[in-house]
N, C-alpha and C positions, 0 to 999 in steps of 0.2 A: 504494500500500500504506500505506493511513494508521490501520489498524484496531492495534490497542494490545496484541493477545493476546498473550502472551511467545510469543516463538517458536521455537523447538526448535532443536537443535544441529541435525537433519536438516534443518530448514527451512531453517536460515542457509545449510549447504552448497549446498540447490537453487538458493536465489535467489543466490548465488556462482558454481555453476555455470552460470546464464540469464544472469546479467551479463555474464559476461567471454564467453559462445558465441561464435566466431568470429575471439576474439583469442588471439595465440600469442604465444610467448615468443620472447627472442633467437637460439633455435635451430630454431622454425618447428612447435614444439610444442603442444598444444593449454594455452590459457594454466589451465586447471582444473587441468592435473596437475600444475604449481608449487604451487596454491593447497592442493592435497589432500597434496602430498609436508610444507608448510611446518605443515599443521593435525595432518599427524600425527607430526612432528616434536616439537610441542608437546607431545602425548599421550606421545610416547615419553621426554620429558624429565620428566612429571608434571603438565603444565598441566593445572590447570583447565577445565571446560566454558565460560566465559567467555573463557577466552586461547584455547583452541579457535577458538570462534563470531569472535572479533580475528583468528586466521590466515586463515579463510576469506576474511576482510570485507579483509584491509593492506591488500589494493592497488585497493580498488573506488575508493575517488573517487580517489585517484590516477591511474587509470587510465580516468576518467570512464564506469568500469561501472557506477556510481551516484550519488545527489548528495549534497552534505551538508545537502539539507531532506530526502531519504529517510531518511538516519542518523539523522537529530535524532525522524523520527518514527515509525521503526523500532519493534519490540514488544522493542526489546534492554534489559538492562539496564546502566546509566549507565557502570558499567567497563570494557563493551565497546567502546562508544560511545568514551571516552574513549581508550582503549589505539587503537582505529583512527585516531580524527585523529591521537595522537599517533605514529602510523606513516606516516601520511599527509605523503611530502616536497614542501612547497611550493614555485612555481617560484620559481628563483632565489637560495632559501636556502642560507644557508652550511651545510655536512654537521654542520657542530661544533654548531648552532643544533639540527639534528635529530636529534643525537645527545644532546643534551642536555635535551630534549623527551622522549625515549623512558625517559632514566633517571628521569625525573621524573615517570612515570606509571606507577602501582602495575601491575604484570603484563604491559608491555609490552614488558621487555628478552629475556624468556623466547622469546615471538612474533619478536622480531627475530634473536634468535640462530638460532630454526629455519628461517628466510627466511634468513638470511644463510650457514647450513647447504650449504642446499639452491641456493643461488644459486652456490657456490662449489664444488661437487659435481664433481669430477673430470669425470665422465663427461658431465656436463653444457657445460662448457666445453670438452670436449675438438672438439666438431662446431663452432665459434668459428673465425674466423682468427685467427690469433698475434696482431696488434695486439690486436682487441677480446678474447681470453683476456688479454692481460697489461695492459691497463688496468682490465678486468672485478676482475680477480685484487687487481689492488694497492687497487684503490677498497674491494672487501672487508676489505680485511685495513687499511685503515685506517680505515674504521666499527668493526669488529670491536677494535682497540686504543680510540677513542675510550667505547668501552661499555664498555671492561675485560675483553673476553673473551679467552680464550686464543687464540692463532692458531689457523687450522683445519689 
């Protein structure tokens, strides 16, 4: 996909939903309906179609749904681009590095609040064994203090 057309909030979803096809979440869930709970989270807080089109995309190269020569040559525009690397956690980084990345990139804290929302989602963690609920749980809530957001 190397053609430059800007590409539509419905496009981004499609090729977000073909990305991730086949991969699930820590509950065995289809991985699209984090992606779609986290984009419209963003919608429900005021984002922009731009931190939208970023909810869709956080976890693609993380997740090596896609690459970052696909992003660079994406029909996205630059603040999308920018807000997904800077959601995109590298291996090995310290959390405070990528939380400090996220503040530092205009419309990206908004996208991580609804991914960390919807990550932390009762109902979500509730199908979890107790270990991984309560490491899951505290690792939120301390990305969540690192951004300055209220507890959830």
């Amino acid at each position: 996909m190397t053609d430059h057309h800007p590409l539509t909030l419905i496009e981004v979803e499609a090729l977000a939903r073909a990305a991730h096809e086949g991969q699930t979440d820590k509950a065995g869930r289809p991985y699209a309906e984090h992606l779609a709970a986290v984009a419209e989270g963003v919608r429900v807080r005021g984002g922009t179609a731009e931190q939208q089109a970023a909810a869709w995309l956080h976890d693609s190269i993380e997740d090596d749904a896609l690459t970052p020569a696909w992003l660079d040559s994406a029909g996205l525009p630059p603040s999308v681009k920018d807000m997904v690397l800077s959601l995109t956690k590298r291996p090995g980084e310290p959390v405070e590095e990528y939380a400090a990345r996220i503040l530092a990139t205009p419309g990206a804290l908004l996208v991580k609040e609804a991914d960390l929302a919807h990550n932390a989602d009762p109902a979500r963690l509730a199908v979890l064994d107790a270990p991984t609920r309560d490491r899951l749980s505290a690792k939120y809530a301390y990305v969540r203090s690192l951004l300055g957001l209220a507890p959830s």
